[in-house]
N, C-alpha and C positions, 0 to 999 in steps of 0.2 A: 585220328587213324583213318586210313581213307580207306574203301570199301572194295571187296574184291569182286569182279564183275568176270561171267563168261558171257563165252558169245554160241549162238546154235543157229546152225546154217540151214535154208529152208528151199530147197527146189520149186520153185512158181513157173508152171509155162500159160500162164493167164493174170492180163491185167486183175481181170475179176479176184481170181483166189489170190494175186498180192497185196490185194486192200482186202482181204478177209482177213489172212494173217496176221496184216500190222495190226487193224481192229481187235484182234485175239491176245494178240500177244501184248498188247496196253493194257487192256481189260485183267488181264491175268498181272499185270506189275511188269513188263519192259518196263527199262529205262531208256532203251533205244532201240533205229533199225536204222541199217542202211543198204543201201539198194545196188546188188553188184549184178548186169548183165541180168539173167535166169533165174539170179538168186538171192534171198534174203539174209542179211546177214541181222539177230535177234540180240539185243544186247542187255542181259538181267544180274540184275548183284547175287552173292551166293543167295541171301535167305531168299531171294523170289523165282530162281533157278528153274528148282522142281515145278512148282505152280506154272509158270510159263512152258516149260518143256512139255507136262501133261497137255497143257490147253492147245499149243501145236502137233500135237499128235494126235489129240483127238481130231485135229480139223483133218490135215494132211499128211498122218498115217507115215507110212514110209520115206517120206521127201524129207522128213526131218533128220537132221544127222546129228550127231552126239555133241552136246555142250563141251566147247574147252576151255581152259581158264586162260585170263590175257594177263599180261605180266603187268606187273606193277605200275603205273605210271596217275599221273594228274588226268583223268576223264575230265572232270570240270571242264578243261579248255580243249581236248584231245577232238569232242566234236565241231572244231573250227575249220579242220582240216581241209581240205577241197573245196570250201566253200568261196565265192566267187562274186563281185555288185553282175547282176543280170542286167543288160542294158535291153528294154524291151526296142526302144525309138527314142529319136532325138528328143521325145517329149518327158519320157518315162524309165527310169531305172529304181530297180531294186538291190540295198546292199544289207548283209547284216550290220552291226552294232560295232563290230571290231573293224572294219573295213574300212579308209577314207575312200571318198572316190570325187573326182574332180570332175564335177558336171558342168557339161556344156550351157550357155545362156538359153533360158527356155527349157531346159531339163529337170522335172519333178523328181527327187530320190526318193522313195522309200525305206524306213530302216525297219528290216522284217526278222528276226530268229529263228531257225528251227525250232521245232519244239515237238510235241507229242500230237499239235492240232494239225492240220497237213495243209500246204500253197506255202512256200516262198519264193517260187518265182522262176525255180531251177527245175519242176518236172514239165515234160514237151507238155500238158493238157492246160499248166495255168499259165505257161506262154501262151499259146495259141489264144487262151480267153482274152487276157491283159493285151494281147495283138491286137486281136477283135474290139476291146471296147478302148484301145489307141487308135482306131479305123475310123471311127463316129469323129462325124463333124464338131469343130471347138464347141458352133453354137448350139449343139445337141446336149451337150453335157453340161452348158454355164446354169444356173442353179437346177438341173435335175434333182429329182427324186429317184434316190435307186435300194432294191432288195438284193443284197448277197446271201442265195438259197445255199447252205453247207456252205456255210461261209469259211471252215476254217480255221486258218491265223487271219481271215480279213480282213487278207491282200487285195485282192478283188475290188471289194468296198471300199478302202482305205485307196487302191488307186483312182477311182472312181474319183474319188474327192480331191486328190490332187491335180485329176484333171479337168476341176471347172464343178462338178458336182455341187449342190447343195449339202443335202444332208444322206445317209445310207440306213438300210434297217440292216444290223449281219444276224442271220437266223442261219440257227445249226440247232442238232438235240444233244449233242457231246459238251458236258459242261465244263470238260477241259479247253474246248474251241471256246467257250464263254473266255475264261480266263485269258487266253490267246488272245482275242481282240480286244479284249482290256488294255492289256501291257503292249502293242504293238498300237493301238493307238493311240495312248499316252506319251509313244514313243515318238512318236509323227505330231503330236500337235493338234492331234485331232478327236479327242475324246467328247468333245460337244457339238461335236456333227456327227457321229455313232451311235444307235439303240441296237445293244444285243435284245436278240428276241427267239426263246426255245419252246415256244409251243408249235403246233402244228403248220404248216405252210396257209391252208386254208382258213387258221383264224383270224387273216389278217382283214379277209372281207374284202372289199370294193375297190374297182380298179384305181388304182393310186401314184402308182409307178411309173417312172418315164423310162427304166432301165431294170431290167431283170439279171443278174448273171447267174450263174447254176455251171458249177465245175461238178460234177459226180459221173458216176456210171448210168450205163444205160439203162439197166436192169433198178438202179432207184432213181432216174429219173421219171422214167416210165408213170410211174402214178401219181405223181404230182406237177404232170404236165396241165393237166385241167385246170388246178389253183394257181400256177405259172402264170397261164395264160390269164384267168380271171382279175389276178394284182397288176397287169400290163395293162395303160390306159392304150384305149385305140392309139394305133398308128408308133406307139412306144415301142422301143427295141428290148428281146430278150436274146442276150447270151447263154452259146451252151457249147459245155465242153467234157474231158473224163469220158468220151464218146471213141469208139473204134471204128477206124475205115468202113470195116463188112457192117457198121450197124445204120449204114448211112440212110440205105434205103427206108428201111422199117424208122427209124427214128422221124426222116421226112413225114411222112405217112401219118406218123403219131401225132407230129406237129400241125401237120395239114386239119385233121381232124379236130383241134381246138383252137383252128383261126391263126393258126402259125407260118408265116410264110416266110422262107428261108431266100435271104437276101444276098449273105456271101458267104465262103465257107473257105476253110484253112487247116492242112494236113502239115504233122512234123511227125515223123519215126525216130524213135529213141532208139538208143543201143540196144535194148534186146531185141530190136527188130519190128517194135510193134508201132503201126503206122496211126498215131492220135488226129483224130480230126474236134474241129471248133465248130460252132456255128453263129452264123450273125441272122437270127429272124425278126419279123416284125408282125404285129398285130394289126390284121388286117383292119381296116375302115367298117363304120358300119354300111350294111348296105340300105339304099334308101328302097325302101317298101313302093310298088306298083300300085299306083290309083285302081278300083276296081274299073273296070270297064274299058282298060287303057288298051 
């Protein structure tokens, strides 16, 4: 018997408060969300309904509008719909699982799903990153060492490795995202060059890395710019993205203060008008210390 699912529409006019709610409405039992223009559409079976509708009104009060029931149909496959292979560059595309897609010679695929962990490839912040680290020279990425902070589904890192990478760490604290880079690396061929890892960013210790990417907001990037910058070996590049036009300045700023120096930078505006920016920095050099007396 297949299960009866509604949907409850949520008014977001902030990146920010639209990754609160998805976060919310997971945590409480969604089975889905999809993303139309201003607003979130929350998708829960009858028995998780209530639980989910409480947890969105607690966040967002009013913006929440009244659950309706969706007719009858096959959900299993129903989230196929829209879905689309992402062609990043001639190097790099992502498709899901049900998709063929006829790549050009020299074009790495990806085969990514949606799921509950978030990056496939289709919102403007993991374009811009997946741009960004298409930007880096071939010989930059042949056996690097790279960390995917909030890794996700592990797109990031999983593209990483298709293009030239060594091995990646994908660290996230959502142990659904654990799962997520499981089965999507499994899916690609690459489950022995992937270490998930959900302790803290900082325990990883000692600069190591020849590649950093970091998709999130700015407000959780913010505190773990210091262990960012500390895992980036001199002179190694960290990406960052999940970042808003207006936060350009102060982000710079942040970066500058942990040795961060921002190399190139990449703006896309999504449909609801919100203009994403990327960034491509690098870790400074050390400086060489002044003879006394010099």
């Amino acid at each position: 018997m297949r299960k009866r699912f509604f949907s409850i529409p949520v008014e977001v006019d902030s990146a920010e408060l639209s990754d609160r709610v998805a976060a919310e409405a997971y945590f409480a039992g969604a089975a889905g969300l999809e993303e139309r223009d201003s607003c979130l559409i929350v998708y829960a079976t009858a028995d998780r309904s209530n639980a989910v509708l409480r947890a969105l009104r607690h966040l967002a009060g009013s913006a929440v509008g009244e659950p309706t029931p969706l007719e009858d149909r096959d959900w299993s496959h129903a989230w196929r719909e829209g879905l689309t292979v992402v062609e990043i560059s001639p190097r790099l595309a992502i498709r899901p699982s049900f998709l063929e897609h006829r790549a050009p010679a020299g074009q790495a695929t990806l085969i990514v799903d949606p799921g509950q962990a978030f990056g496939t490839g289709g919102h403007a912040s993991t374009r811009l990153a997946l741009g960004l680290l298409d930007q880096l020279a071939p010989d930059e990425l042949v056996a690097a060492e790279v960390l995917d902070v909030g890794a996700g589904t592990g797109v990031l890192a999983l593209a990483a490795l298709a293009l030239g990478a060594r091995r990646a760490v994908a660290h996230d604290i959502d142990p659904l995202a654990a799962k997520a880079i499981g089965a999507n690396a499994a899916a690609n061929g690459l489950s022995d060059r992937v270490l998930v890892f959900t302790g803290p960013v900082g325990a990883i210790g000692s600069p190591r890395f020849d590649l950093v990417l970091a998709n999130m907001l700015y407000t959780e990037l913010l505190p773990l710019l210091g262990s960012i910058a500390s895992c980036t070996r001199r002179q190694g590049a960290a990406i960052f993205s999940g970042l808003l036009e207006g936060e350009r300045d102060a982000m710079e700023g942040s970066l500058a203060r942990v040795g961060l120096r921002v190399e190139a930078a990449r703006t896309e505006t999504d449909t609801a008008g919100d203009c994403w920016l990327g960034l491509l920095t690098r870790r400074e050099p050390l400086r060489a210390s002044r003879r006394a007396g010099a």
